[in-house]
N, C-alpha and C positions, 0 to 999 in steps of 0.2 A: 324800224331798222331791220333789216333782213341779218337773217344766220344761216348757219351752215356748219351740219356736223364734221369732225375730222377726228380718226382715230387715233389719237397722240394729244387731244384734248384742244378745246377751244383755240388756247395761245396760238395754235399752227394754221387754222383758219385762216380764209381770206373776210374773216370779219371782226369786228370788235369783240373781246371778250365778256362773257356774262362777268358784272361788278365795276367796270371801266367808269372812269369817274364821266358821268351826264352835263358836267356842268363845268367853266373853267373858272375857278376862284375870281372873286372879285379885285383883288391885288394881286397881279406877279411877285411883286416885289417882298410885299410882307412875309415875315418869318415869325410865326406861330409858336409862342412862348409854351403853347401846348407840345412843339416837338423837337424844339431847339432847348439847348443849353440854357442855365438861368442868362448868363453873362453874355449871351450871343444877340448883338443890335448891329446895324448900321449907322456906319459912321457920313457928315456931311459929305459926303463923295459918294456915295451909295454903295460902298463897299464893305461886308460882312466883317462883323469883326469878334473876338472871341479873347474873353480876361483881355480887353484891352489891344489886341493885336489883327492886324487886319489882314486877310486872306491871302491879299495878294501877297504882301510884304511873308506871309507865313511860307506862302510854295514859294515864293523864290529861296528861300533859307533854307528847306527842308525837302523840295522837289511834292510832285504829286506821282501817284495816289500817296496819303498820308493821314493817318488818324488823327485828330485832334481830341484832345483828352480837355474837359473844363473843372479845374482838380478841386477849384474852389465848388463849385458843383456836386462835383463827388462827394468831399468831406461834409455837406450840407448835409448832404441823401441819408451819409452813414449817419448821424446826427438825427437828421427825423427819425429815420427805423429805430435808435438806441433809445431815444426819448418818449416814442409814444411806447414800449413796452418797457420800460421801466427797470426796477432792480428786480421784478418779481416773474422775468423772463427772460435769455438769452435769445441774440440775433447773431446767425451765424451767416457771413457772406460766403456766396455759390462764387467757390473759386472758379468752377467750368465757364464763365461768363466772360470772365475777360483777370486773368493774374501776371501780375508782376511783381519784382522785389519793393517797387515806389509804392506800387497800389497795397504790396501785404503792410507797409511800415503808417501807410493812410489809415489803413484799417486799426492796429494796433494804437496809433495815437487816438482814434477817436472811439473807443474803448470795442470795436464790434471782435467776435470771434470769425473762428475760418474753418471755410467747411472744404476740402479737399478732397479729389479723385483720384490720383495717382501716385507712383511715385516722383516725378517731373513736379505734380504740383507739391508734394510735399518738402520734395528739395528746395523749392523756392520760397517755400512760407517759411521752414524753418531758417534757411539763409539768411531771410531779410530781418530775422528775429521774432517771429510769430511766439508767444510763449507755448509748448508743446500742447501743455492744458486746456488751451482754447481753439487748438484744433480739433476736428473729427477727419475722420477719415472714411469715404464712400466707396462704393463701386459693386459692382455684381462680379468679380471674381477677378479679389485680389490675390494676387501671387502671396509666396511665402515669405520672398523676399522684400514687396511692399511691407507684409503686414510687420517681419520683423523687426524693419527698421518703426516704423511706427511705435509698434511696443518699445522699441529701446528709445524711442523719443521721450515718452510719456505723452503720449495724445492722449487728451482730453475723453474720447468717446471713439468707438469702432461700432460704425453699423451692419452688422453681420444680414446677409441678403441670402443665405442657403444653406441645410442641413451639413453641406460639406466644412463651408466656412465656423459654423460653429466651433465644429472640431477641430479645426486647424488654429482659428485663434486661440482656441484654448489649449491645445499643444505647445503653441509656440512659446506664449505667457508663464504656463509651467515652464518648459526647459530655459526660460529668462530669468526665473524667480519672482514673477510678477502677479498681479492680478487683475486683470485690464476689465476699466469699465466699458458696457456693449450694450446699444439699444440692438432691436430687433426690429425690419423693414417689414412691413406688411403690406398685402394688396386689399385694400378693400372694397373691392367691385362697383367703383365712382368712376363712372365715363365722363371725364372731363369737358368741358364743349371748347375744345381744341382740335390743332390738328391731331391726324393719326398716328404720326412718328413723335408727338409729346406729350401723349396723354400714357400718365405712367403707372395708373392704378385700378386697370382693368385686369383680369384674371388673364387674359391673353397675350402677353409680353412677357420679358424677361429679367425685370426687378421684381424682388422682395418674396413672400411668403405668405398663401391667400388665406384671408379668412375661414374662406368659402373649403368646407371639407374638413376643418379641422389644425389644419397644416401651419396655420398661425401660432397658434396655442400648442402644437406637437413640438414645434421650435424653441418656445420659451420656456416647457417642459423640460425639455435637453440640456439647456445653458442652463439652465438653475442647479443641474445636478454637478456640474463641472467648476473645478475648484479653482482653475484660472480666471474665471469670466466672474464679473459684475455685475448684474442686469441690471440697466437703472430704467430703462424706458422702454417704448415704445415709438418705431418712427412709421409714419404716414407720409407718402409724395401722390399730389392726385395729377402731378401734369403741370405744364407749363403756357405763357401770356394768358392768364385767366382774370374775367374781369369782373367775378362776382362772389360771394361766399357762399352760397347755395350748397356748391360740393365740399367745400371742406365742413359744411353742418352735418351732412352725411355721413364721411370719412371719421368725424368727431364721435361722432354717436357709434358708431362702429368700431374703434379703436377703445372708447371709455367701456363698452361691451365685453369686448378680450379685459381691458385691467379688469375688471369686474370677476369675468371667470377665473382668473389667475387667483384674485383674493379668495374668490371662494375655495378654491382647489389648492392652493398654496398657501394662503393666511398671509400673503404679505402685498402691500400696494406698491407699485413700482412707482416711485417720485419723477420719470419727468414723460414727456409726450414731446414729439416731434411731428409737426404738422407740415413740414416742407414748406417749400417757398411755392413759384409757379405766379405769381400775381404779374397783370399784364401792365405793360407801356404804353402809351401811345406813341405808332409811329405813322402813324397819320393824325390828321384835325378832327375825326370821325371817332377817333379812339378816346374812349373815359377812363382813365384808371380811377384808382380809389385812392386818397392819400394814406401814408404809412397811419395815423392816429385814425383812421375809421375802420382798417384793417385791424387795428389792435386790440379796438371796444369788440367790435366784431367777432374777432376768434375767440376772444377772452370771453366774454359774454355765453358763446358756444359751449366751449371747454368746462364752464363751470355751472351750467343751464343741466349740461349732460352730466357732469360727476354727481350733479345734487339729486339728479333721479332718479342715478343710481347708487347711492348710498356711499359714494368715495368720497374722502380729499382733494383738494383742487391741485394736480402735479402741475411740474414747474414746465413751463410750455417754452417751447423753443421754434424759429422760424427759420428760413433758408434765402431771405432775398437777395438773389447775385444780378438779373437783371434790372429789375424794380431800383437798382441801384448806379448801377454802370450803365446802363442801357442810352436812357437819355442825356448821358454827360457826355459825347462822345458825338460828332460826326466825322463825315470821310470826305477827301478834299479831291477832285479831278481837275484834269482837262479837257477840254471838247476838242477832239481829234476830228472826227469826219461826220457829215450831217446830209442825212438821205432820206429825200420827200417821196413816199407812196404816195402818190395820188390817192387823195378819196379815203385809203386809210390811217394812217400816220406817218411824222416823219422820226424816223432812227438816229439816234444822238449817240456816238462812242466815245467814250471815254477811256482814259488810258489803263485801267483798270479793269475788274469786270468779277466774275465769280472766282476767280483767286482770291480774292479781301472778302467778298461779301457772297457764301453759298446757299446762304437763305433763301433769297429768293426764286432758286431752283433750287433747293430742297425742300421746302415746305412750302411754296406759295405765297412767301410774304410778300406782305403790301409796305411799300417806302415813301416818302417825300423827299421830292429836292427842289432844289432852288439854284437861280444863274445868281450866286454871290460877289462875282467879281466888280458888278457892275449893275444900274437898275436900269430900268426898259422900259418905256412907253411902248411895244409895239404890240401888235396882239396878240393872244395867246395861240399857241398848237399843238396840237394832239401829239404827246410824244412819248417815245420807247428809250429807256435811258440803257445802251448796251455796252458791254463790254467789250477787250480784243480777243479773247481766245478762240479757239477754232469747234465752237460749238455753236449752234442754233440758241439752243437755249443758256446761251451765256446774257441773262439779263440783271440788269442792277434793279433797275426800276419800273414794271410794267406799264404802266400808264401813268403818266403826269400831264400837265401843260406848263410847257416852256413859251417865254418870247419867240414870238418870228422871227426875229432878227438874232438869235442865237447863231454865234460864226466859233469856225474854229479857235483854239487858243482863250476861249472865256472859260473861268472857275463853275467849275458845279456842284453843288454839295449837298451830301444824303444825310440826314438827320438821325439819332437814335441807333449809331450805327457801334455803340460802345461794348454790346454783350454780344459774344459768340462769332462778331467779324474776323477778328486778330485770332480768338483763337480758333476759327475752324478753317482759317485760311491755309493758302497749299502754293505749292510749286507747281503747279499744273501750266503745261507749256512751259516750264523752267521759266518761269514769272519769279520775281523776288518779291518775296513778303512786304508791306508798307512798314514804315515807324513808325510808334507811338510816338506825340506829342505831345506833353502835360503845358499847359497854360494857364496862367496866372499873375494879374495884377501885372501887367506890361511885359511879361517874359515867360519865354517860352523853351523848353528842355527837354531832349531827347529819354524816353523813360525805357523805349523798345527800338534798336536803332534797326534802319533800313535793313535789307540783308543786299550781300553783296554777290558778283557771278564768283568773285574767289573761295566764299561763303558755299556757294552751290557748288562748285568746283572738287574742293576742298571733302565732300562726300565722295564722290565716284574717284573711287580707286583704281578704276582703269582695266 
């Protein structure tokens, strides 16, 4: 097959992209337990159905675009991660993936902690009842007024990410009467094998504190002298959709290095490690993740491989999985609006949606599945471009799939895996309204994030 360069990258081409799938699944129809919801089958009608509720019957109730949430799913996920690391490690969920006050009260029943970036999200965890204790609180440059309401919460943990924040948490915590416990971010020069915008533990970006020079260890230096702060640990993020432990054996060995100097140089071992989250999904049939209990032998295995070589105690290890958990409980529901045959190269499927719900796949390049859910199809497959309405080129949902031929306006479409980072990195661009969240379960189904409205949008512009 012939190509052809173009300066704005392949996709702009009048050719197929390098990676376009070669081959078109041997079922349209089937829906891949590898990237759908546990609860997501079809029903005798051949229409998709999710905790018992079927697609169609769900958009006409709830309108499309719309999230579908599979909550019995979720509460599993939380479940596996709590169970394969046991009492002898916390699991904190990456609220940046997808929070709400239903999702923080899911979390809390099924014993996980909450890990937090803002103040928006710590408003909402503490709302829904999140106990203070088991949050933390992230970011590379929190305000004062984050951090103070934090202190005055009792959060759990503050991960201090710069020489400035040091001093500011520990200001604050003095003039509150406090003493707030604070791991330390580090970068440990692990090139994740991700993209470039989520590999977060290279020297060259703008989280944490590099080993490399010193600057690690000058940080923890600081906070130990300052009488507001705690120091319990140490935290590590190498990057995000990762499908191997390779880098956090790295990162491990590297962080166990710093505690190491610290004892020597301070005399005290700092009791816990944070190795971040970042473990990948599948959101295609191509994709392996790893289950939570081979992740857990894994790090554990790591973490205490490396303290025993170097002559420490095994700290108490802590994880971050916020997509590995939502990710795959969740898909997005469309319409097929308008359908346009390239000859020779593909044909363009729109749906009523587009990069407002889902920026990923212009942002980083990801790769999606979908499926025609409304309805199953004998006809034959076609090379297809799943796009959005917005008034961009690269407003695409799904780069390359194969759809039925027979795909016509007004049939359901639906994108799988669509749980982490849709909802929240979605936008009003074009004055688009945000989708709703909808939790489903066991026959019934509840608004958890509702639509937004133009009075909604309105209601901002002051005029």
């Amino acid at each position: 097959m012939s190509r052809s360069a173009h300066p704005a990258g392949p996709r702009y081409a009048d050719v197929l992209p390098e990676g376009h799938y070669t081959a078109p699944p041997t079922d349209l129809n089937a829906l891949d337990p590898r990237v759908w919801s546990r609860t997501v089958t079809r029903n005798a009608e051949g229409v998709a159905t999710v905790g018992g509720l079927d697609v169609k019957r769900l958009a006409e109730e709830f309108g499309t675009p719309a999230y579908f949430l599979d909550e019995d799913d979720f509460r599993a996920r939380c479940r596996a991660w709590r169970d394969a690391f046991g009492d002898e490690a916390d699991v904190f969920y990456a609220g940046k993936a997808f929070l709400s006050r239903a999702v923080v009260r899911w979390l809390h029943e099924e014993g996980l902690n909450l890990d937090v970036c803002s103040a928006g999200e710590l408003a909402t965890a503490l709302d829904a009842g999140m106990p203070a204790e088991r949050i933390a609180l992230h970011g590379n440059n929190k305000s004062a007024e984050e951090i103070t309401r934090a202190v005055e919460a009792g959060v759990g943990r503050i991960v201090l990410d710069s020489f400035q924040e040091i001093v500011r948490v520990a200001h604050i915590a003095e003039r509150l009467g406090k003493r707030q416990r604070v791991q330390i971010r580090v970068t440990v020069g692990v090139e994740a094998h991700t993209h470039e915008f989520i590999a977060t533990a290279h020297e060259d970006q703008k989280f944490g504190l590099a080993l490399a020079g010193g600057q690690a260890a000058e940080a923890v230096r600081r906070a130990l002298k300052l009488d507001g702060l705690e120091v319990i640990g140490i935290h590590s993020h190498i990057g995000s959709q990762i499908f191997d432990t390779s880098g956090f054996e790295v990162a491990a060995h590297r962080v166990v290095g710093l505690l190491k100097e610290i004892r020597d140089e301070h005399g005290i071992e700092l009791p816990e490690i944070d190795l971040g989250g970042g473990l990948g999904i599948a959101y295609t049939p191509e994709d392996d993740p790893r289950e939570p209990h081979e992740i857990a032998k894994a790090l554990g295995d790591i973490v205490t491989r490396e303290c025993a070589a170097a002559g420490l105690a095994v700290p108490r290890l802590s994880v971050e999985p916020g997509r590995a958990i939502v990710g795959p409980t969740a898909f997005t529901l469309y319409e097929v609006g308008t359908i346009k045959e390239l000859p020779g190269l593909r044909t363009y499927v729109s749906v009523d949606g587009g990069m407002s719900d889902n920026i990923r796949t212009a942002l980083y390049d990801a790769e999606y599945s979908v499926a025609l859910v409304s309805r199953t199809s004998t006809a034959a497959p076609m090379l297809s471009r799943v796009v959005g309405k917005h008034c961009e080129s690269g407003d695409i949902v799904v780069r390359d799939a194969f759809l039925p031929a027979d795909l016509a306006p007004g049939d359901l479409l639906a994108v799988p895996a669509t749980g982490a980072y849709c909802r929240s990195m979605a936008s009003n661009y074009n004055h688009a309204l945000r989708p709703p969240v909808v939790a489903v379960k066991d026959g019934a189904a509840r608004v958890i994030v509702r639509r937004e409205t133009e009075e909604d949008l309105l209601r901002l512009d002051v005029g």
